[in-house]
C-alpha positions as a Markdown table, in Angstrom:
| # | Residue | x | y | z |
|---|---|---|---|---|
| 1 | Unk | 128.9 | 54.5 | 121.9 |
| 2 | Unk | 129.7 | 55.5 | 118.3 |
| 3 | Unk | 126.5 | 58.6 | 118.7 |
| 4 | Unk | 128.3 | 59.9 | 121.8 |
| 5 | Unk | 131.6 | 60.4 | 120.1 |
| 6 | Unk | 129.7 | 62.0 | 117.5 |
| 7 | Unk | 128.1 | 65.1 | 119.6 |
| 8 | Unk | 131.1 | 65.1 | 121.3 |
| 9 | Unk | 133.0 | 65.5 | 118.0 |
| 10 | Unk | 130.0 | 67.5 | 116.8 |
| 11 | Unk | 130.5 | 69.6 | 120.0 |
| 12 | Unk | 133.5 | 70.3 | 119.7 |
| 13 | Unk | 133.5 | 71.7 | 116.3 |
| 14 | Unk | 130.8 | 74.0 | 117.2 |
| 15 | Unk | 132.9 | 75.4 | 120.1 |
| 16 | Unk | 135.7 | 76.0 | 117.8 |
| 17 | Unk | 133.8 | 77.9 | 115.6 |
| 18 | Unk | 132.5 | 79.8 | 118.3 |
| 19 | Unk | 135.6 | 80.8 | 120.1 |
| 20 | Unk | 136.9 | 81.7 | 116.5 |
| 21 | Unk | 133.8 | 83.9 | 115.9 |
| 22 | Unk | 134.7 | 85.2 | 119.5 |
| 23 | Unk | 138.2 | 86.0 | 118.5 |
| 24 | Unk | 137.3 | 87.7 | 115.0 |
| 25 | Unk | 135.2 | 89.9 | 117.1 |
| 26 | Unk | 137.4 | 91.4 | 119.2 |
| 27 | Unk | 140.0 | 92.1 | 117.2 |
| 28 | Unk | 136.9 | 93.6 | 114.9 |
| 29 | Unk | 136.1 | 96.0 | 118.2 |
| 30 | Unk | 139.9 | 96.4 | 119.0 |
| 31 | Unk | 140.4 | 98.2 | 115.9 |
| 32 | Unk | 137.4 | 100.2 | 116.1 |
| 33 | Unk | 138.3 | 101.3 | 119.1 |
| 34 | Unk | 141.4 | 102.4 | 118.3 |
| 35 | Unk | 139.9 | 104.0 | 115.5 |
| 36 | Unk | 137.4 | 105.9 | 117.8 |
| 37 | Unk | 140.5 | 107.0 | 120.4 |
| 38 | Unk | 142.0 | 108.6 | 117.0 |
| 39 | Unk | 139.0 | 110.2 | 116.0 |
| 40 | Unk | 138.2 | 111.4 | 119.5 |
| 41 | Unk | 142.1 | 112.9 | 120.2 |
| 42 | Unk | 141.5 | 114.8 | 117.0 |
| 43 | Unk | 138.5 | 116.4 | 117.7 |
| 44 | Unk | 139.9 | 116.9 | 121.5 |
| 45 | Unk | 143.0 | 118.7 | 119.7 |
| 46 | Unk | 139.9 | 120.9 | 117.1 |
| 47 | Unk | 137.9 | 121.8 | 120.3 |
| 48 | Unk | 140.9 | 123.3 | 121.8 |
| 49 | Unk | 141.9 | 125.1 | 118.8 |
| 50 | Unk | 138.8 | 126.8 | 118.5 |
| 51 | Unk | 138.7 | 127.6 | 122.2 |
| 52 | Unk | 142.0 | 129.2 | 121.6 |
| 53 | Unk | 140.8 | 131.1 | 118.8 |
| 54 | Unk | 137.8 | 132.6 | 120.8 |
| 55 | Unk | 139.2 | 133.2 | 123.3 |
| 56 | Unk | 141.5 | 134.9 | 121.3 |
| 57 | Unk | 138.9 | 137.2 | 119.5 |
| 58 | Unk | 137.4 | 137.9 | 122.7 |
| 59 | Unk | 140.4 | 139.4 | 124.2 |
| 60 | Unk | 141.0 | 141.6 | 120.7 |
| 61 | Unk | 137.4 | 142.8 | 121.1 |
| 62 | Unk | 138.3 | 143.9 | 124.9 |
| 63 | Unk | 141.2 | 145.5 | 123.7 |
| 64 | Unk | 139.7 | 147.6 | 120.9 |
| 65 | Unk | 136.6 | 149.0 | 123.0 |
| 66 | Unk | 139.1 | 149.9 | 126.1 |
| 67 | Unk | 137.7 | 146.7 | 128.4 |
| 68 | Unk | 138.1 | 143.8 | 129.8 |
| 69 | Unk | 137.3 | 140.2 | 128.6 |
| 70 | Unk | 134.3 | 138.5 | 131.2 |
| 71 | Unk | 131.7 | 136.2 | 131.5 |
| 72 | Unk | 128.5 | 137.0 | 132.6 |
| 73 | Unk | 126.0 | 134.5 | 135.3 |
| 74 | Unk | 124.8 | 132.9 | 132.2 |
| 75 | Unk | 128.3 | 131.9 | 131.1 |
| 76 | Unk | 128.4 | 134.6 | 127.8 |
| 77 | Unk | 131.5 | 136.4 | 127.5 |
| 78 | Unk | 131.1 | 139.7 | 127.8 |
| 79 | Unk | 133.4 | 142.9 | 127.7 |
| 80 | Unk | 133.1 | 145.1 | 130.9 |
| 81 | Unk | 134.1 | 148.2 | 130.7 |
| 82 | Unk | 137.2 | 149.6 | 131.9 |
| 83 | Unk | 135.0 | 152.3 | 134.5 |
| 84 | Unk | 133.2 | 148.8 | 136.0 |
| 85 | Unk | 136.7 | 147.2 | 136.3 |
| 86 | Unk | 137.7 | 149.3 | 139.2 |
């Protein structure tokens, strides 16, 4: 009787240190996730930027050799010329 207390004791322990292990985990992977989220908003927020800025450029360039901004089939932006824009 006394060994079947024992595992059970023995058990029980073990489960607690597992569902401790559990719970150190995920807070371990809640953070990082948050982390990553962070990291991933601020690169969202660079990739836009830069968009912005060539888009930017590519427009200026238009303007200073008389076009217009475009994009060609094979998605390279272009400038067309103001006699192909009409």
């Amino acid at each position: 009787m006394s060994k079947t207390i024992e595992i059970r004791t023995l058990l029980a322990r073990l489960d607690a240190q597992a569902l401790e292990q559990l719970c150190q985990e995920v807070v371990r992977l809640d953070e990082e996730n948050a982390r990553l989220r962070a990291d991933l908003a601020r690169m969202e927020e660079n990739a836009e930027g830069w968009r912005d800025e060539a888009m930017s450029l590519h427009e200026q360039l238009a303007t200073a050799l008389g076009g217009q901004p475009g994009i060609n089939q094979s998605g390279a932006l272009v400038v067309v010329p103001m006699e192909r824009c009409a």
